[in-house]
C-alpha positions as CSV (number, residue, x, y, z in Angstrom):
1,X,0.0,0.0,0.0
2,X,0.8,3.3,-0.9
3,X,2.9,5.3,2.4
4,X,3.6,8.7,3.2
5,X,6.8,10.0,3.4
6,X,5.6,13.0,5.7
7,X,5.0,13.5,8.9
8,X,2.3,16.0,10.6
9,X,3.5,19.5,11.2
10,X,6.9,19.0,8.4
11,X,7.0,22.0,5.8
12,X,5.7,20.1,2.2
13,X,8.1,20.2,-0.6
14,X,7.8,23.3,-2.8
15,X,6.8,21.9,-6.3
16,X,5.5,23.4,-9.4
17,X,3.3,21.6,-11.9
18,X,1.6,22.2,-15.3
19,X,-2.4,22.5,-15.5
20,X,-4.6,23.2,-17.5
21,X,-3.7,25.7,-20.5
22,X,0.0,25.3,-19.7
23,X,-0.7,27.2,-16.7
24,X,1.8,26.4,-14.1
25,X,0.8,25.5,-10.0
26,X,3.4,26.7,-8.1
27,X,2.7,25.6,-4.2
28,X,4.9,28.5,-2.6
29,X,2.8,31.2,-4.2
30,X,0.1,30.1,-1.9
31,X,2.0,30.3,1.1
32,X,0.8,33.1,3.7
33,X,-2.0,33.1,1.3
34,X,-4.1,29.8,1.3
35,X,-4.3,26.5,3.1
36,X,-3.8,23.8,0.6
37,X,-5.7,20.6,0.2
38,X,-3.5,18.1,-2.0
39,X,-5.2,15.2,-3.9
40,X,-2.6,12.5,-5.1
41,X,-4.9,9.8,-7.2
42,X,-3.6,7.1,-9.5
43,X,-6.8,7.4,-11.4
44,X,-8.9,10.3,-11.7
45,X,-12.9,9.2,-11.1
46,X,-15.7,11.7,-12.5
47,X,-18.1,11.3,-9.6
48,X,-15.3,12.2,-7.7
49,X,-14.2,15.3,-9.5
50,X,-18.1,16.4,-9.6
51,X,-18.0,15.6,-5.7
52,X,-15.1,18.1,-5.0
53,X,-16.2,20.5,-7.6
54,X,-19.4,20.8,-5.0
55,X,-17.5,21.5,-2.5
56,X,-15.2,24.3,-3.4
57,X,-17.5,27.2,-2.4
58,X,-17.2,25.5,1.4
59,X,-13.3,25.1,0.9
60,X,-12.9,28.4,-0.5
61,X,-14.9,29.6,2.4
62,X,-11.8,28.0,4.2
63,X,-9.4,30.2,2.9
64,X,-8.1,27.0,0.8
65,X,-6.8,26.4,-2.4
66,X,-7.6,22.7,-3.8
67,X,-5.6,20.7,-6.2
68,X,-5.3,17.0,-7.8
69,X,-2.1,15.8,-8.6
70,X,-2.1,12.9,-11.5
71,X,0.3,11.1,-13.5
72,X,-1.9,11.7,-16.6
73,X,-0.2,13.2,-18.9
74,X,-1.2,17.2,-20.2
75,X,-3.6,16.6,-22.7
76,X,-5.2,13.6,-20.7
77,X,-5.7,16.5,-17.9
78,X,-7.1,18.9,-21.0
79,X,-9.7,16.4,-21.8
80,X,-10.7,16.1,-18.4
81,X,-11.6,20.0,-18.4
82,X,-13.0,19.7,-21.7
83,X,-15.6,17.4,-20.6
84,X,-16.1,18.9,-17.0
85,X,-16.4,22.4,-15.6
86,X,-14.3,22.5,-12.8
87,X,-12.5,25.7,-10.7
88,X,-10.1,23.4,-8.8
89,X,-6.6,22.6,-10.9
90,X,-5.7,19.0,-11.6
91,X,-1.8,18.6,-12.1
92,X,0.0,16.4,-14.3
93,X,3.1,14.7,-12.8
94,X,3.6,11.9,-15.6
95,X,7.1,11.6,-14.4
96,X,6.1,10.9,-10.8
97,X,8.9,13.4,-9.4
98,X,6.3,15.7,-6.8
99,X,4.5,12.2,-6.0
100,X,8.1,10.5,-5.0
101,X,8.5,13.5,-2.6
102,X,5.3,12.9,-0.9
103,X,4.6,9.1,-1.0
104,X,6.2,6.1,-1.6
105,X,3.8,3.8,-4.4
106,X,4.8,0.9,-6.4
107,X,4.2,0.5,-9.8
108,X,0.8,-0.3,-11.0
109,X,-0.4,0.7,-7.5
110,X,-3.8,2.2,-7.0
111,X,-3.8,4.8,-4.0
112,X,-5.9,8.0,-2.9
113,X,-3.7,10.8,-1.0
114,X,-5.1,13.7,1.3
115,X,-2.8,16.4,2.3
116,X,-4.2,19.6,4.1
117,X,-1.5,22.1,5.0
118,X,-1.9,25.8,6.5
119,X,-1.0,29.1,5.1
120,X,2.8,28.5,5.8
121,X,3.1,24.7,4.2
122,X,2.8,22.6,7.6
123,X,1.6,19.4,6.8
124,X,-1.7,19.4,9.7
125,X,-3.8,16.1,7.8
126,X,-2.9,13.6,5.4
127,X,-4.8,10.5,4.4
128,X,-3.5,7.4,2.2
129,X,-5.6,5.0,0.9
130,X,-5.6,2.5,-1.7
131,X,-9.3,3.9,-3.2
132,X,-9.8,7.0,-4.0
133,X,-13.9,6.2,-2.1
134,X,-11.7,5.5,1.4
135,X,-10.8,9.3,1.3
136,X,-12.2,11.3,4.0
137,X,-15.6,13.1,3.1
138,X,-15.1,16.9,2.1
139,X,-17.7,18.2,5.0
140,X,-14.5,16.1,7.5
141,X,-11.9,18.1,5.0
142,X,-13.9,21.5,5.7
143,X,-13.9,20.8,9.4
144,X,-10.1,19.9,9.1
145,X,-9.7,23.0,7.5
146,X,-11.7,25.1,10.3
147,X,-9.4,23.7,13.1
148,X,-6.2,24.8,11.0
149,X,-7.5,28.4,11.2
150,X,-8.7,28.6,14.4
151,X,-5.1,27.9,15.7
């Protein structure tokens, strides 16, 4: 099974990624900005994409950014957007660099990954599970998010 390779409260790596549009997600321009809730899936499911797409008005309300990291390649993650209308980026990481500095997978493996950090990069939840269903449910991801900023 998929494993993490951080610990609560540890700074996440800084990493930058290419969305949709060649638009590029670069995690440290969120810092002192935006909590940030990282997906890491092996395979991107449409009911969950509509499911998080739902929630983004209560993450937003969170002060938090949200963001699925994939190792689809680009135009993979195009047609994705082409056939859905969502205001959350999904990442491509086809070479699997940002995913080796987060968790450890093996080849072929299926996983789900949660990470929720605060406004400076602190690692305060993460989740890993072998289905992307076993993540936690976004109303436990908005309340996750509510304890970060009450501290």
């Amino acid at each position: 099974m998929a494993k993490s390779l951080l610990s609560e409260r540890m700074i996440i790596p800084s990493f930058c990624l290419e969305g949709r549009e060649g638009l590029v997600f670069d995690s440290q321009d969120f810092k002192r900005n935006k909590n940030l809730i990282l997906y890491f899936v092996s395979q991107i499911e449409s009911d969950f994409l509509v499911k998080l797409e739902d929630a983004q008005p209560s993450l937003r309300a969170q002060s938090a950014e949200t963001a699925v990291i994939s190792s689809l390649p680009i135009f993979r993650i195009e047609d994705i957007y082409k056939k859905n209308r969502l205001s959350f980026s999904i990442l491509s990481d086809s070479d699997r660099v940002v995913l080796a500095k987060f968790l450890k997978t093996e080849p072929f493996e299926t996983y789900g990954a949660l990470f929720i950090t605060n406004k400076n990069g602190e690692l305060f939840f993460k989740t890993v599970v072998s289905k992307i269903d076993d993540l936690p449910l976004l109303n436990e991801v908005v309340q996750s998010l509510r304890f970060i900023e009450s501290q």
